[in-house]
C-alpha positions, 0 to 999 in steps of 0.5 A, a space after each residue: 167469316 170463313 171456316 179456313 178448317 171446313 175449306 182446307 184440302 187436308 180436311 176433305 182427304 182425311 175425311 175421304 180416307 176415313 169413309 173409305 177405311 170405313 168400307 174397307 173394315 166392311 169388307 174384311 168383317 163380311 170375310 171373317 164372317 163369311 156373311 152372305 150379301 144378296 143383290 134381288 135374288 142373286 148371291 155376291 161371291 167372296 171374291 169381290 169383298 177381296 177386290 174391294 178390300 184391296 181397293 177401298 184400302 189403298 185408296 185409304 192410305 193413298 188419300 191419307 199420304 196426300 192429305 199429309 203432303 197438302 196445306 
């Protein structure tokens, strides 16, 4: 018996939009905070939680949109 809710296109885009809403709040809780993110030794400037920010929200409300429009 086929799952048709697991297999539809609206499902997968919700869920990718909802990860990537997910990253998005990362990144705006990392700037309210001014939390520090260390790679090995080197310290990840604010700039690019603004630039992730920027992108992770877009691609959020993108996917959302298209989700709406998929059967």
């Amino acid at each position: 018996m086929e799952n048709d809710a697991m297999n539809s296109q609206r499902t997968g885009l919700r869920v990718a939009s909802i990860i990537f809403a997910i990253f998005a709040l990362g990144h705006v809780v990392r700037l309210f905070k001014h939390a520090k993110v260390l790679v090995a030794t080197h310290q990840i400037p604010m700039e690019v939680s603004w630039a992730a920010l920027i992108i992770a929200g877009a691609l959020s409300i993108w996917l959302w949109r298209l989700s709406s429009r998929a059967a």
